[in-house]
DSSP file (Angstrom, degrees, kcal/mol; ACC not computed):
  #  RESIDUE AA STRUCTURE BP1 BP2  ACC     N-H-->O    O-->H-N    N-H-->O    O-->H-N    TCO  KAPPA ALPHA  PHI   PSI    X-CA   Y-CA   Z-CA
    1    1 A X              0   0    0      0, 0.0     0, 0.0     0, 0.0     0, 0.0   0.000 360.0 360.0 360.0  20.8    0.0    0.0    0.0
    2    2 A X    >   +     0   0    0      1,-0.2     3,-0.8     2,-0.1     0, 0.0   0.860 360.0  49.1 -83.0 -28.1    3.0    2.1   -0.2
    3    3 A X  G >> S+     0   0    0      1,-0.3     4,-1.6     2,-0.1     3,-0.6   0.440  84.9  88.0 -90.7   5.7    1.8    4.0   -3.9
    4    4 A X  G 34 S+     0   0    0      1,-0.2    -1,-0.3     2,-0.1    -2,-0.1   0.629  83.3  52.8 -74.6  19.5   -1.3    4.7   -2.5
    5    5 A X  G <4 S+     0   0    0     -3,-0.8    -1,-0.2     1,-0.0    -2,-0.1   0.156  93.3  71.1-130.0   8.9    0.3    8.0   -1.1
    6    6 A X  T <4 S+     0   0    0     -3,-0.6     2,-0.2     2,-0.1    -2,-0.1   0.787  89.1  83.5 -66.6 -42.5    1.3    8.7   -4.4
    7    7 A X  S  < S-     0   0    0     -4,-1.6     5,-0.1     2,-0.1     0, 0.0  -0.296  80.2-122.9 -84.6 157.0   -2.5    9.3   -5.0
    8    8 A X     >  -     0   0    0     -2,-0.2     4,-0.6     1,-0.1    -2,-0.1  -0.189  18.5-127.4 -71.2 167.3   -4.4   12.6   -4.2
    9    9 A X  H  > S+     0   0    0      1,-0.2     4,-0.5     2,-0.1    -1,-0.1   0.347 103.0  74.9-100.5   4.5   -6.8   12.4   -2.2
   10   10 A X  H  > S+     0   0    0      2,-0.2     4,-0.6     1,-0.1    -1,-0.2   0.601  82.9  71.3 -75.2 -24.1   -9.0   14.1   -4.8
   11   11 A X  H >4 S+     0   0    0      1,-0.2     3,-0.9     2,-0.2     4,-0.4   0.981  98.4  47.6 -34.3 -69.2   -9.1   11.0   -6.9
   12   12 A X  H 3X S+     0   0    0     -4,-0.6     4,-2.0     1,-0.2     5,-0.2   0.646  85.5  88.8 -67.6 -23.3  -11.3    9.3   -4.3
   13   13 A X  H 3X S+     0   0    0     -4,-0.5     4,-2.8     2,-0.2     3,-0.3   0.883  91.2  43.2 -32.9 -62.2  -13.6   12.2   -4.0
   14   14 A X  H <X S+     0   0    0     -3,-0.9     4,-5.1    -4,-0.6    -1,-0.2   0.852 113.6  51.4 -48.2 -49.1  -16.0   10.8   -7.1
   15   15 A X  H  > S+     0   0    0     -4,-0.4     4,-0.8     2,-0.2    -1,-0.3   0.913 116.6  35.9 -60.7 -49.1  -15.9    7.5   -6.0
   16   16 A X  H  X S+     0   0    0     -4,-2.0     4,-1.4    -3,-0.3    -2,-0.2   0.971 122.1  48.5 -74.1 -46.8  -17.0    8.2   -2.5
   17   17 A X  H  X S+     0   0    0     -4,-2.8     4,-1.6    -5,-0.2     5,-0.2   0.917 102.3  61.6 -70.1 -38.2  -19.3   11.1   -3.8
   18   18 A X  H >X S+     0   0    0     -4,-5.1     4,-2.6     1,-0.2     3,-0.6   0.953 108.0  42.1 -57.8 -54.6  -21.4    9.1   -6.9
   19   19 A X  H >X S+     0   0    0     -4,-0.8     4,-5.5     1,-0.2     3,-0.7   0.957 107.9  56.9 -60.8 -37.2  -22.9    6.4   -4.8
   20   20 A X  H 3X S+     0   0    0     -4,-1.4     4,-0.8     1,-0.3    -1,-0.2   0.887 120.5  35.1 -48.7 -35.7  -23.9    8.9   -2.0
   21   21 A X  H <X S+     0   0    0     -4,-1.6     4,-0.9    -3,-0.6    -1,-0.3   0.704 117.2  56.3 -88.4 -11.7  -25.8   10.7   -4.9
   22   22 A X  H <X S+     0   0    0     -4,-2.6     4,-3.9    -3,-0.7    -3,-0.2   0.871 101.9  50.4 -57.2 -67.7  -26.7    7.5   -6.6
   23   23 A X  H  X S+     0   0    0     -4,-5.5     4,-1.5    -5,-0.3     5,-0.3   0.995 113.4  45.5 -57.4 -61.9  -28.7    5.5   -3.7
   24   24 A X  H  X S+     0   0    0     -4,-0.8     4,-2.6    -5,-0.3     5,-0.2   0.940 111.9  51.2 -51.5 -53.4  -31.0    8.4   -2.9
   25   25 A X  H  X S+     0   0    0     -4,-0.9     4,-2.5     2,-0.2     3,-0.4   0.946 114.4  47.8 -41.3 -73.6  -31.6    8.9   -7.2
   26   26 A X  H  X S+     0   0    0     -4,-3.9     4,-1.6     1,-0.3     5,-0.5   0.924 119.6  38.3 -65.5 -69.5  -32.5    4.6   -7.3
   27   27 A X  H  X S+     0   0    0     -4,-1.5     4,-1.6     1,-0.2    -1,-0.3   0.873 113.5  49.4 -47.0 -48.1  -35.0    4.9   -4.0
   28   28 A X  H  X S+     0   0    0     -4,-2.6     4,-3.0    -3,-0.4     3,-0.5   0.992 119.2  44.5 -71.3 -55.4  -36.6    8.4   -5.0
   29   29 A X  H >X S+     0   0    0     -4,-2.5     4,-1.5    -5,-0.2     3,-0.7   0.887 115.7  49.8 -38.6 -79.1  -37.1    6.1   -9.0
   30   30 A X  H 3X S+     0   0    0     -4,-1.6     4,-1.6     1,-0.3    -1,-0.2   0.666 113.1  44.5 -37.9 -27.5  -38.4    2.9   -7.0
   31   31 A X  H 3< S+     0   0    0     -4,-1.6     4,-0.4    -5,-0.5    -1,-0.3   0.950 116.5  45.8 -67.0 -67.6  -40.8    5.0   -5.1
   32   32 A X  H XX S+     0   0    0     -4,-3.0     3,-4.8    -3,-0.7     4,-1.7   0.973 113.5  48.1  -5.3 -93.3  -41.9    6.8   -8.0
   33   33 A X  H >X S+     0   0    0     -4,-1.5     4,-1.9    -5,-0.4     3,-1.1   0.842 108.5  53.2 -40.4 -67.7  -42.2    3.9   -9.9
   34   34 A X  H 3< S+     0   0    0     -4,-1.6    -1,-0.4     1,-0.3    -2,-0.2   0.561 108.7  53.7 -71.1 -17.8  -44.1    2.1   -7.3
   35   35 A X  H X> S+     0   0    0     -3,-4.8     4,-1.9    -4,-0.4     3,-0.5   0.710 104.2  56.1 -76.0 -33.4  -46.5    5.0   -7.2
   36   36 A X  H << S+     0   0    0     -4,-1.7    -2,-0.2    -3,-1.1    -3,-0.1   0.949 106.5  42.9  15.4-103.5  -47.1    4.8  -10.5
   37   37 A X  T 3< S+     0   0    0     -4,-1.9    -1,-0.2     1,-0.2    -3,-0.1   0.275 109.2  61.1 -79.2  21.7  -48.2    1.3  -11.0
   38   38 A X  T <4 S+     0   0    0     -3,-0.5     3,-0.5    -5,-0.3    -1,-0.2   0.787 105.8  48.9 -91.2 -46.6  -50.3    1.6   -8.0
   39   39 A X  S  < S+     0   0    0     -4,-1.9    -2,-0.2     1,-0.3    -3,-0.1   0.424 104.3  51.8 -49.7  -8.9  -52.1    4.3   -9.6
   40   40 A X              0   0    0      1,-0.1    -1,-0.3     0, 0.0    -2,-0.1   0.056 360.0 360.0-132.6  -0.3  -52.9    2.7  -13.1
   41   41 A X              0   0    0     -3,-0.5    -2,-0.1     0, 0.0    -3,-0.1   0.256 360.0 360.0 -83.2 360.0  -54.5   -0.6  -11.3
């Protein structure tokens, strides 16, 4: 693990930031979604 401290620590930003914006996006769809097809029965 000794070139990991070649990389910035700016790298990892995306990776840690996409799912945090990711998970909320796929529940708010599923929710949606599930309201939807509750509505059209």
């Amino acid at each position: 693990m000794k070139g990991a401290k070649d990389i910035p620590f700016a790298a990892f930003i995306p990776f840690i930031a996409m799912p945090a914006t990711f998970v909320p996006l796929m529940i708010n769809l599923g929710l949606i979604n599930k309201e939807i097809k509750e509505r059209n029965l």
